[in-house]
Structures are given as structure tokens and as C-alpha cells.
N, C-alpha and C positions, 0 to 999 in steps of 0.2 A: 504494500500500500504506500503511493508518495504521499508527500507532504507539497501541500498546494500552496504556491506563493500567488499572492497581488501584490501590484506593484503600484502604488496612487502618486500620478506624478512620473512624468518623463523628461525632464531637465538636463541639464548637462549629470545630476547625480544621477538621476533616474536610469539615465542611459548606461552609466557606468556599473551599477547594481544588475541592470539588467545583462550586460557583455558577463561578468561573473557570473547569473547565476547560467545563464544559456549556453558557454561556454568553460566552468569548469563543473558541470552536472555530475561528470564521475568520480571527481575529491571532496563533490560537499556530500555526493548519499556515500561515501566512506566514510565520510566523517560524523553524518549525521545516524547512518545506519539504513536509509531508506532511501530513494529515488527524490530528488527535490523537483517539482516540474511549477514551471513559471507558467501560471495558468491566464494573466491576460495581466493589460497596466492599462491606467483610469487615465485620463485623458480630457480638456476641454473640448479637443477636436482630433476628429483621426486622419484631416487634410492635409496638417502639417508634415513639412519636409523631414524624415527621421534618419538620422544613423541609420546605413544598411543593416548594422547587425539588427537591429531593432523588427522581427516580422510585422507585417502589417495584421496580419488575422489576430495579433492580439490586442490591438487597440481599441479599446471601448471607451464612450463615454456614458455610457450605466455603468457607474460607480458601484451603484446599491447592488447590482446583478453580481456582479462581480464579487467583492466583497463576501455574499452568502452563500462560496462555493471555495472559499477561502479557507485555509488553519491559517498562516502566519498571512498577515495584511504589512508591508511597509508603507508607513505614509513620508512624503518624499515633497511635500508642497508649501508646508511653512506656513507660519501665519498662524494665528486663531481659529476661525472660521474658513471654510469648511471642515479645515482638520479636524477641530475638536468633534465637530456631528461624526464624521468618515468614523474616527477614529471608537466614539464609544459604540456604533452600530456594527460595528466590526466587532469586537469586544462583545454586544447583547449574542451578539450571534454562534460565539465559541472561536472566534479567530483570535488568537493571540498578537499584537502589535510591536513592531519596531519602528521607531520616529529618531528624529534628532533634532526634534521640532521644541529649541531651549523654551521660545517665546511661549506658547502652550504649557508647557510644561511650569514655566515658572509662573505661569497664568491663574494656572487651572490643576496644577499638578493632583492637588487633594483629590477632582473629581476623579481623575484620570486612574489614579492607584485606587480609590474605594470601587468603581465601575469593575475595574481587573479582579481584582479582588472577591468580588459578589459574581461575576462570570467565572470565577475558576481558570480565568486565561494568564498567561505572562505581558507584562509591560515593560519592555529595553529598550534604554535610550542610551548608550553607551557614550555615543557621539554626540550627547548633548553639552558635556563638558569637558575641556579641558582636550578640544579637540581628537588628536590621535591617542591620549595617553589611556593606557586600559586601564579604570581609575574606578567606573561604577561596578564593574563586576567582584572587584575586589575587596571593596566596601560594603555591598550588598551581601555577597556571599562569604567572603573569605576570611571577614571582619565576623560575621553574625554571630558567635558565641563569644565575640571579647566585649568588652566593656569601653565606646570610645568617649572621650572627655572633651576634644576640641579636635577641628577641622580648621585649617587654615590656608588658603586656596589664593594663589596669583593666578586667576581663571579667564581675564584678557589679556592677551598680547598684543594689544595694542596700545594701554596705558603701559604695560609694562617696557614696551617698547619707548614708547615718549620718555616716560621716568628716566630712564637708562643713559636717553644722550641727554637727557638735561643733565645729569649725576657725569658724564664722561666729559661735557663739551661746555657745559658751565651754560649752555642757549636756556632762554624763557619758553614758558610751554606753548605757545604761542608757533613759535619756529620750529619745536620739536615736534609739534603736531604736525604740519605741515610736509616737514620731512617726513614721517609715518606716509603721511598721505601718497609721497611723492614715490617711497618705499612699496608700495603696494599693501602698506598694514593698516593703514584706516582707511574710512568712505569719507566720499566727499561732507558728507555731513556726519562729523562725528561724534554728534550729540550722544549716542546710545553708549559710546566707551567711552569717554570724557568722563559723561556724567555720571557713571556706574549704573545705567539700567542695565546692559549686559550682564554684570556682574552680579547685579544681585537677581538675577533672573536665575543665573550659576547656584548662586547662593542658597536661592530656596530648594533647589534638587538637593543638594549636597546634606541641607540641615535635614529633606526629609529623609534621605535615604541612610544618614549616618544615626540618627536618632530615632528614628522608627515611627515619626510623627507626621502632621498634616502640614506644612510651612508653604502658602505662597507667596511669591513675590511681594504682595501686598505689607506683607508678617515683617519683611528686609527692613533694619534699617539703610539706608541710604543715603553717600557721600561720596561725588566723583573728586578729581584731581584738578577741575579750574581754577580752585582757590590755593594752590599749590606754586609757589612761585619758585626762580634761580634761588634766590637767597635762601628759602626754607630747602631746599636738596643742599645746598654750599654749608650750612650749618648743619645738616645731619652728620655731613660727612666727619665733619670736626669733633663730633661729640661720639664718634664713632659709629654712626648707622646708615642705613640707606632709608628712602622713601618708598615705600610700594603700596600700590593699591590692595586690599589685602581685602578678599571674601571668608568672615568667621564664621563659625556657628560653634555654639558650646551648649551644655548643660547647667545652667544658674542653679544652685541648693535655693532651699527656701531662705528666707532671711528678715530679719527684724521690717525691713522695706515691704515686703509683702512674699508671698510665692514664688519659685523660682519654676523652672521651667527651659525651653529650648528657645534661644536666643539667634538670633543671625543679623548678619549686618557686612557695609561693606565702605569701607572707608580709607581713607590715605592713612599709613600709619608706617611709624619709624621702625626699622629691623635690624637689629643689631649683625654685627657684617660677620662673627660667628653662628647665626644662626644660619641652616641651610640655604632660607628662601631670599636669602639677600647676595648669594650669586648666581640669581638665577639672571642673566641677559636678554636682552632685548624683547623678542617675540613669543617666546618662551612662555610656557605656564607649568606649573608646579601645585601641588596640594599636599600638606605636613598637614599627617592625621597620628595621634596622639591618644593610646589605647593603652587600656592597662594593663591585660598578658601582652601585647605583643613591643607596647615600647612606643617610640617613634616611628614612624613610615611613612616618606618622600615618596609620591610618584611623578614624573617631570618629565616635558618633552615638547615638543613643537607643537604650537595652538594651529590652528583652521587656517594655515598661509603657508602655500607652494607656488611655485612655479607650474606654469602650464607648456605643453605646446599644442598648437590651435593646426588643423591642416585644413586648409579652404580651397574651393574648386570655386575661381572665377574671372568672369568674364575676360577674354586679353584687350583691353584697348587701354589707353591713357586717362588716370584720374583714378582709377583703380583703387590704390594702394594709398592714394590721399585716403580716400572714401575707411576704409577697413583701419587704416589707422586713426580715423576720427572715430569710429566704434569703440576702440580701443580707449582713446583717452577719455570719453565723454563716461566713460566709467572707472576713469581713475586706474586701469591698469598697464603698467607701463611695460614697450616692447623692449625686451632685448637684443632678440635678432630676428631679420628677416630673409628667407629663401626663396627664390620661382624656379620652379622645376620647368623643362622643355616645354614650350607650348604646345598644346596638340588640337589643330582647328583654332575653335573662335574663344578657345576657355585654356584656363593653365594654375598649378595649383600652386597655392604659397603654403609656405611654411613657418610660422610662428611662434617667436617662443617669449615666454613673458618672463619679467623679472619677480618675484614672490606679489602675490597678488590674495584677495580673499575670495573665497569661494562665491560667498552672492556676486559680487562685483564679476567675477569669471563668468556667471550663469548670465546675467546682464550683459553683458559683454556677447556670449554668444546669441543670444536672443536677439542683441541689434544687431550682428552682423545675420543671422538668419533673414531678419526682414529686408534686408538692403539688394537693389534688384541688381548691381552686378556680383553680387554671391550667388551663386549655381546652387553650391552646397555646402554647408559646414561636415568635412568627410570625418573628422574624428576632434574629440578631447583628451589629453594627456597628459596626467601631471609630471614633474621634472623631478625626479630625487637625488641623492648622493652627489651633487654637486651646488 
């Protein structure tokens, strides 16, 4: 008997979930024990131009059809709404979910795990925090018989990034931001990691899943890094610490003040330069969890920013390659190299590779270039590793 995947959402992620499960089908049913068969993916329209690997007979957009012939449903599309409906009907239904949808989760998270919960199904969000670092499985599961005391989480890399060259280069946050920007680590608007909504979006998965409690966003206290100037990072230094945006969550005892309880918050805060999390650099994110059998434990490693490369089939005449590199910039991701393979006829394909960029901004990115009428085709996405 396989196990039936949905896939909601066909994006640049989308596509890439789907190339894994359609093409390594015979190391995930080894892995898993059974046959994984990718039974269809949701869709607003099934007109759009798709990656080849992507078959067209499984494009629907009955969501609801789909979804109730489902076990594991991935939602793949962000945002609140529709997610959250997709996601608990999937779930009424016996399908288990995988998301990495932080926004939702730090939303709505409480509704999310009690729905799981009352269905008998699994809720993984692995990739909602802390990027690539395997962080929630091991807190969830590997943690669940210790006792943890405090969680302390550098869970954007993008403040972490700005912190750093203000701390390296003496620049006001102002110019460090900027540079992120120009870096491929922040959005053009970078209200949401400036100001710590990101973070404590972070924040409230972490307190729920390390405390075993109900915490949403809402619960966060909340403190981004505007109010953070050169001088306050120039006098950390001196006093021996660095400045990091720091996501906590702990356990408060009861106390004379009233009740204690689970706590989260997320705010600028001084790090002494022997403590682990204050060499963590640039884009980096880290989380020091703090457990009473097991001690201390770091997990650390690159947030949600790679490199890509882009390969496009289009048009050959002049203005081309203005046109795809205004796609490019108009989302903030910046090129590093460009290649044209031999023309062949009236089309010829480039080759692009970007310098660290964020995944929305990538997904954006290929969106506008899909709409643009001398793109033929966007042939493939690929990100850039080990170098």
C-alpha cells in the first residue's frame, strides 16, 4: 500500500518537492518502507507554463478533491489564508500535514496542533525555523523526556547579518541594512526582520514546541533592532559583548508578582563573547537550548539564503537580457554571472546565477520572469552550494 502525497502549491518550492518526490520514488519507499506516489498538486490554474519534470495530468485546481485522497498533504503556498482552511480540512480528513508556512504557524499555531491532535494526524514544520538546521525534530522528539529550562534562538539572518557588520565595520544600521539588502539577505522592505515580527513569529513555535504549550505570536513579547544604534554595538564591545537579536522562551516559577508560566519574547540583547551564540556571523542562525539531563545544546547553520542558478529559454533579439535582468533586480536579487548558450533559431538559453538571495524574493523573481513575453520558458531552479 503507498502513501499518497498532495502537493498545494507549485512555486519554485513546489516544483522542487515535486522533482524529489517523482524522481527519487525508490530511496524514499526504502526509506519510508512503502511506495510514496505523488498523487496530484493544487494549483490556481493548470495553464501555467510548468517545469517539464512537473506532469501535467496532475495539476488540479480542486484543492478539496485532492486533498481527501491524500495521507501526507504539503502545503507549499504561505500566507494565512487559504493555508490555514487547506490545511485543517486536510487534517479533518486523516491526512497528516507538512508546511513551513512560519506566518500561520506563529498565527495560529495553537489551532493548528489542537486540530492535529483531535485528528490523530502528524503536524511538521521542520523548515519553519531556523531554516536548514534540523532543530524541530530534535526538540520535539529527542528532547521529550528531559526537562528544558530556556531556549535561546538567533532565528533571523538577517538582523543577524546587519548586527555583525555594524559590530565588524563600526556602519549605523541604516547602511548595514542596506548592504543586507544589496547582499541578497533582506527585502526591499525590511520591516518584518528589522522589526522582529519574523522572529517572534520563530519565537512562538519554539516556546510551543519546547514547553509543550499553546504560544502564539500574539503571546511574543516584541523588540526589533531600529532602536539599536553604532555606538550601543561600539560599547558592547568594550564591556565585552556583542548585540544580537535574541528569540527566548523560558519557564517563569511562580512568584511573589503573581504566577509564572511560559514566557517568550524577542528583543536586542547583549551576549557575552564566551557565550556560544555571540560567534555566530553574519546570516547564520543558531538556537542554545538548555535542558536539565542533557546540559546545553547548540544547533547552528545557515538561515533560508542560497545562491541560485536560474536557466531560461528566450527569445534571441536585443533588449533581452536588459528585460531578465530588471526581473532580477526589481526583487532585490542580485546577479553574479551570466551565460548564453549557442542560439538555436529564434530563442537561446541563458544561464544565471545569483549571489545569496532569499527564497521569497527567488520565487518572485521567477514569477516575473515567467510573465515576461520574451521568456519562452523558465527551464529549471537551482540552488548553489559549497561555494
Amino acid at each position: 500500500m503507498s502513501v499518497r502525497v498532495a502537493l498545494i502549491g507549485c512555486g519554485t518550492v513546489g516544483t522542487e518537492v515535486a522533482r524529489l518526490l517523482l524522481t527519487n520514488a525508490g530511496d524514499l519507499a526504502a526509506r519510508v518502507g512503502a511506495p510514496v506516489e505523488l498523487v496530484g498538486i493544487a494549483e490556481r490554474s493548470t495553464d501555467t507554463e510548468r517545469d517539464p519534470v512537473i506532469p501535467r495530468e496532475l495539476l488540479t485546481t480542486d484543492w478539496r478533491g485532492l486533498v481527501a485522497r491524500a495521507d501526507v498533504v504539503i502545503e507549499l503556498i504561505g500566507g494565512v489564508e487559504p493555508a490555514r482552511t487547506m490545511i485543517l480540512e486536510a487534517m479533518a480528513g486523516g491526512a497528516s500535514v507538512v508546511t513551513a508556512n512560519k506566518e500561520l504557524l506563529g498565527k495560529d499555531g495553537p489551532t493548528l496542533y489542537a486540530a492535529a491532535e483531535a485528528a490523530g494526524v502528524d503536524l511538521y514544520f521542520e523548515a519553519a525555523v531556523g531554516g536548514a538546521i534540523p532543530l524541530i525534530r530534535p526538540v520535539r522528539e529527542s528532547l521529550a523526556g528531559d526537562h528544558i529550562t530556556r531556549v535561546l534562538g538567533i532565528v533571523n539572518g538577517t538582523t543577524n547579518y546587519v548586527l555583525d557588520q555594524m559590530a565588524t565595520t563600526g556602519e549605523d544600521l541604516a547602511l548595514a541594512v542596506k548592504q543586507a539588502q544589496a547582499a541578497g539577505y533582506a527585502e526591499a522592505d525590511p520591516t518584518a526582520d528589522v522589526e522582529g515580527f519574523d522572529a517572534a513569529a520563530k519565537a512562538a513555535i519554539l516556546a510551543s514546541l519546547a514547553f509543550h504549550t499553546r504560544v502564539a505570536t500574539e503571546d511574543v513579547h516584541r523588540e526589533g533592532i531600529s532602536g539599536v544604534s553604532a555606538d550601543d554595538v561600539a560599547w558592547a564591545a568594550e564591556t565585552g559583548h556583542v548585540v544580537k537579536l535574541l528569540a527566548v522562551a523560558e519557564r517563569v516559577p511562580d512568584g511573589p508578582d503573581g504566577p509564572g508560566g511560559v514566557v517568550a519574547r524577542v528583543h536586542p540583547a547583549l551576549v557575552p563573547l564566551d557565550h556560544p551564540l555571540a560567534g555566530v556571523r553574519g546570516a547564520f542562525n543558531a538556537v542554545f537550548v538548555e535542558a536539565q539531563a542533557a546540559g546545553p545544546l547548540m544547533f547552528y547553520g545557515q538561515g533560508a539564503v542560497t545562491r541560485y542558478q536560474v536557466r531560461l529559454r528566450v527569445l534571441d533579439r536585443p533588449g533581452v537580457l536588459a528585460q531578465v535582468a530588471g526581473a532580477f533586480a526589481a526583487n532585490d536579487v542580485s546577479i553574479e554571472t551570466v551565460r548564453q548558450a549557442v542560439s538555436t533559431g529564434d530563442v537561446a538559453d541563458l544561464l544565471v546565477v545569483t549571489h545569496r538571495a532569499r527564497e521569497s524574493a527567488l520565487q518572485a523573481t521567477v514569477a516575473a520572469l515567467s510573465g515576461l513575453d520574451v521568456v519562452a520558458e523558465v527551464l529549471s531552479v537551482l540552488r548553489v552550494e559549497g561555494a
